[in-house]
C-alpha positions in Angstrom: -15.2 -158.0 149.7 -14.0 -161.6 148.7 -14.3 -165.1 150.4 -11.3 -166.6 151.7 -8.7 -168.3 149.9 -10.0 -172.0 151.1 -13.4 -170.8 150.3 -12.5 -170.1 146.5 -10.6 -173.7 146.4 -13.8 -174.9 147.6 -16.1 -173.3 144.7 -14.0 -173.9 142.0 -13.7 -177.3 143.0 -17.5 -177.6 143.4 -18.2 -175.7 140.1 -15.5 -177.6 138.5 -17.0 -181.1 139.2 -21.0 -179.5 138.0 -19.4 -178.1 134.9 -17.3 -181.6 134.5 -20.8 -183.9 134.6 -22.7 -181.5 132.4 -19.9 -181.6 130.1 -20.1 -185.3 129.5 -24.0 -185.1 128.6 -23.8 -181.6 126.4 -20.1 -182.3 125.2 -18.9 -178.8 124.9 -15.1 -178.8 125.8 -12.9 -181.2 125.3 -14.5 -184.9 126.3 -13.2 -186.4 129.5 -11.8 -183.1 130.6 -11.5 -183.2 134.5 -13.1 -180.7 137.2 -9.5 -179.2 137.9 -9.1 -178.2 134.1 -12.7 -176.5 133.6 -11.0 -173.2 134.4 -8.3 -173.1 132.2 -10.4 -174.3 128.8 -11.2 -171.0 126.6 -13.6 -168.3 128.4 -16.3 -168.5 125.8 -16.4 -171.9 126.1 -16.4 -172.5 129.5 -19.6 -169.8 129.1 -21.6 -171.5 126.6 -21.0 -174.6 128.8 -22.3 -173.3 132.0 -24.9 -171.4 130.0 -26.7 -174.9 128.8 -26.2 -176.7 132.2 -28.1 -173.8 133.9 -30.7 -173.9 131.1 -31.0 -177.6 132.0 -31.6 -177.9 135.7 -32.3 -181.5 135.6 -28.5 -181.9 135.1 -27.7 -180.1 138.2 -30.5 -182.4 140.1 -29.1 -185.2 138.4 -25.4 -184.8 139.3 -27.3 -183.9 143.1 -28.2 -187.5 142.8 -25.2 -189.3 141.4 -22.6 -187.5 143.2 -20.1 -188.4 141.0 -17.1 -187.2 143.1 -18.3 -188.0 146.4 -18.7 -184.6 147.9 -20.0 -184.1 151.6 -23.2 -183.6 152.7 -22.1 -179.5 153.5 -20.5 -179.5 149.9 -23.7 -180.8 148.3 -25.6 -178.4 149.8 -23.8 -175.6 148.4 -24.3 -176.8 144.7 -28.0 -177.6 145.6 -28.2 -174.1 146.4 -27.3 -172.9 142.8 -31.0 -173.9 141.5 -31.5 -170.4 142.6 -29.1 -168.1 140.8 -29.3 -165.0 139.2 -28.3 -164.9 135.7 -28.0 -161.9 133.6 -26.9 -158.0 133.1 -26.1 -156.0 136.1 -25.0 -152.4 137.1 -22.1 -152.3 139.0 -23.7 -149.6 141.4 -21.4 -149.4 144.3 -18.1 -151.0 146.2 -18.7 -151.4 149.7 -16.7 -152.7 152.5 -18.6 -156.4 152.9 -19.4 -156.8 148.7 -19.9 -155.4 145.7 -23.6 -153.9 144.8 -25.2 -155.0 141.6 -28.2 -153.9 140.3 -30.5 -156.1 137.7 -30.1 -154.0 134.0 -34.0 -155.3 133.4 -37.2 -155.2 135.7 -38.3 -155.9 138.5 -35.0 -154.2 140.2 -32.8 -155.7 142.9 -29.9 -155.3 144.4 -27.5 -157.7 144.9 -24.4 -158.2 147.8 -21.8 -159.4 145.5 -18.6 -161.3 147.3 -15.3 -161.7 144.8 -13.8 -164.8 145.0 -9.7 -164.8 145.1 -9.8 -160.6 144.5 -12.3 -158.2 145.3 -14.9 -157.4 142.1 -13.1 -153.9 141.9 -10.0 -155.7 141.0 -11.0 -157.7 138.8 -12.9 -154.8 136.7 -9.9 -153.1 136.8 -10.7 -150.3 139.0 -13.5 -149.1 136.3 -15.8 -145.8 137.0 -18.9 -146.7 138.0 -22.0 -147.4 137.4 -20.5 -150.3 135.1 -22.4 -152.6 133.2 -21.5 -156.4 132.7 -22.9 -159.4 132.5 -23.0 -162.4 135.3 -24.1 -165.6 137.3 -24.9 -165.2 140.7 -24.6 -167.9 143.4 -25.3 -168.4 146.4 -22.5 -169.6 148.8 -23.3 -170.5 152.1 -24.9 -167.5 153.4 -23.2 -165.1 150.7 -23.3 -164.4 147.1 -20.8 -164.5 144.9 -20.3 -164.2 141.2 -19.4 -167.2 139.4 -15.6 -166.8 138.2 -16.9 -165.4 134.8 -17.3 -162.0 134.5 -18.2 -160.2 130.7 -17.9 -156.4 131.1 -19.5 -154.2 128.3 -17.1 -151.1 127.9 -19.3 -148.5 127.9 -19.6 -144.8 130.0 -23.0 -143.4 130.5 -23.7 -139.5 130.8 -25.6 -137.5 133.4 -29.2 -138.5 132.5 -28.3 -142.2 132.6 -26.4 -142.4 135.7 -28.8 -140.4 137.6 -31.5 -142.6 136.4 -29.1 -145.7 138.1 -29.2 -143.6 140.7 -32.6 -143.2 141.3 -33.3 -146.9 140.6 -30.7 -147.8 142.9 -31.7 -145.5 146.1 -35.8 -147.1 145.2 -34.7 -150.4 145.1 -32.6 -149.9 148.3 -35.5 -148.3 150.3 -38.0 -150.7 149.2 -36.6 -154.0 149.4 -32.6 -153.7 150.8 -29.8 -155.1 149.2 -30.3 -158.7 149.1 -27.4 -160.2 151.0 -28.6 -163.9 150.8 -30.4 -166.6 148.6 -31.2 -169.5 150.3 -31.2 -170.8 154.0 -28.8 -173.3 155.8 -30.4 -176.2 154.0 -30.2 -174.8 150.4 -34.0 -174.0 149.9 -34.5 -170.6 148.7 -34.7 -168.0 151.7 -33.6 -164.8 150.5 -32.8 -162.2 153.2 -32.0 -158.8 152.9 -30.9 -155.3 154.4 -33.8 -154.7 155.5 -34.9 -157.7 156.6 -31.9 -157.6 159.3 -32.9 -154.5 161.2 -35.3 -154.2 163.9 -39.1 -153.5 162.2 -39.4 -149.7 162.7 -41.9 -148.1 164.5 -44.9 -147.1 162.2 -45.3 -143.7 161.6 -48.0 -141.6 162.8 -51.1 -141.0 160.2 -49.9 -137.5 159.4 -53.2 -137.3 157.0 -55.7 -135.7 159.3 -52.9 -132.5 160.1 -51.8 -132.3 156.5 -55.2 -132.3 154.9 -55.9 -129.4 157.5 -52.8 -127.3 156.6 -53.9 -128.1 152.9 -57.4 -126.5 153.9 -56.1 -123.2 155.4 -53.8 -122.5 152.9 -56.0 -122.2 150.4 -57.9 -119.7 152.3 -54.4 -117.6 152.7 -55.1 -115.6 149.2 -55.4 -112.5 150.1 -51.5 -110.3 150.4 -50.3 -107.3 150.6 -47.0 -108.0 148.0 -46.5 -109.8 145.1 -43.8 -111.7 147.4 -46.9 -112.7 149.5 -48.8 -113.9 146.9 -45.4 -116.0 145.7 -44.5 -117.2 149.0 -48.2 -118.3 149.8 -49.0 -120.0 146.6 -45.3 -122.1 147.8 -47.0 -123.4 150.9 -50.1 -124.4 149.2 -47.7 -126.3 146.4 -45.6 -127.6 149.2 -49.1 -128.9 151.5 -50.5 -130.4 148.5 -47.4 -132.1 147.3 -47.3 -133.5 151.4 -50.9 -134.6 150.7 -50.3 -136.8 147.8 -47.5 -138.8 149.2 -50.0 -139.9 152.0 -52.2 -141.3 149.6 -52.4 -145.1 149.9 -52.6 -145.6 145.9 -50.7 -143.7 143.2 -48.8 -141.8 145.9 -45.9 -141.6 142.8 -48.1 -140.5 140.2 -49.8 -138.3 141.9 -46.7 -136.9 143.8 -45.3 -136.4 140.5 -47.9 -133.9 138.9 -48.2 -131.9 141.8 -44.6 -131.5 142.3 -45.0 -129.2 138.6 -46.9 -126.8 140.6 -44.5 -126.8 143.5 -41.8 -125.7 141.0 -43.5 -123.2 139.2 -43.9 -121.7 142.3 -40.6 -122.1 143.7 -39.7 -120.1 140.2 -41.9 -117.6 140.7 -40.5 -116.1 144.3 -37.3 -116.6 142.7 -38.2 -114.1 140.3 -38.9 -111.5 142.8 -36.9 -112.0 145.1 -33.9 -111.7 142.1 -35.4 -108.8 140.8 -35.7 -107.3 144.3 -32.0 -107.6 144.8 -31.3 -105.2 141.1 
């Protein structure tokens, strides 16, 4: 859930030399301060600093060109890279084995493989309950994203309406796009790549239309019963088939899901009413 030792030498170094140029243009810290002292300057200072050199990205194309400490062609590639970061509030969803999930706090929704650099992200926040919100820079590094040394957690708890709604967001974003485990390609040009994008293309589904709208059809000619329980259970399969027909349609699937999905649980209610009262 972290890179490697070497590998966090390597990006401080690297981020340390960025932050180091910008700082002479946008004088922020301490003037003439070197790469290997960036760090240990004050937190909100080091912030605000990297906060105006990514608002500027003509200083990061600039110090591309200069190359004021001589880095390699595979070191300059990593910095190029960082044109495409992430910058903002995330949900902490989720510690898995490879990274750390975040989730963007704003629209459109992603999800985000998170690496920690000398300790894992859970580590560094302490252990905290999740979800957990805080606020970021994303990198790319290599073929992995990482976090950017700064980390501003907001010390908050949500209750059970909020988290499920994380939730929600979380298993939509997952199923629609994967968690993105990658931002740019082994040349530094933006390539995202993703969970999904790793795994085989999976084999289409057949058009279940034809058969649902069928079962829709005789269902609604199943009204007449001989028990209330019947008449319940019925009017459940119709809810049920008509619920099945809306998430086939090929616009408003959600929406229309959604309304019908009412009717299934007023249904649902109803043969739990007789079937409770049965039982006294």
């Amino acid at each position: 859930m972290n890179l490697t030792t070497p590998e966090t030498d390597l990006y401080y170094k690297l981020h340390g030399s960025l932050l180091a140029f910008a700082n002479r243009q946008l004088r922020i810290l301490p003037e003439g301060i070197p790469p290997d002292q960036i760090r240990k300057q004050p937190p909100d200072q080091v912030i605000k600093l990297r906060d105006a050199c990514y608002a500027k990205l003509a200083i990061l194309s600039e110090y591309l060109a200069v190359n004021p400490d001589r880095l390699s062609t595979d070191e300059l590639l990593i910095v190029a890279g960082w044109r495409h970061y992430a910058m903002g509030d995330f949900y902490i969803m989720k510690h898995l084995k490879p990274y750390a999930v975040f989730m963007t706090a704003r629209d459109p929704t992603h999800l985000y493989g998170v690496f920690g650099l000398y300790d894992p992200i859970e580590i560094v926040t302490g252990g905290a309950p999740l979800p957990l919100l805080v606020n970021a820079v994303l990198l790319p590094f290599r073929d992995r994203i990482i976090y950017d040394g700064l980390l501003n957690v907001y010390r908050m708890s949500f209750g059970p309406g909020i988290r499920s709604g994380l939730n929600e967001s979380y298993s939509r974003a997952k199923e629609r796009e994967g968690i993105v485990e990658a931002l740019v390609g082994p040349d530094g040009q933006a390539k995202t790549q993703t969970t999904l994008s790793r795994k085989a293309p999976a084999k289409p589904a057949p058009d279940w239309r034809p058969a649902v709208d069928e079962i829709v059809a005789q269902t609604e000619k199943m009204r007449q019963t001989d028990t209330k329980l019947q008449a319940a259970a019925f009017g459940l399969l119709r809810a049920a088939a008509s619920l099945a027909q809306a998430s086939l349609l090929e616009q408003g699937a959600d929406d229309e899901a959604a309304k019908r999905l009412k009717s299934a649980r007023t249904a649902m209610t109803k043969v739990e009413k007789l079937l409770y009262e049965e039982q006294w």
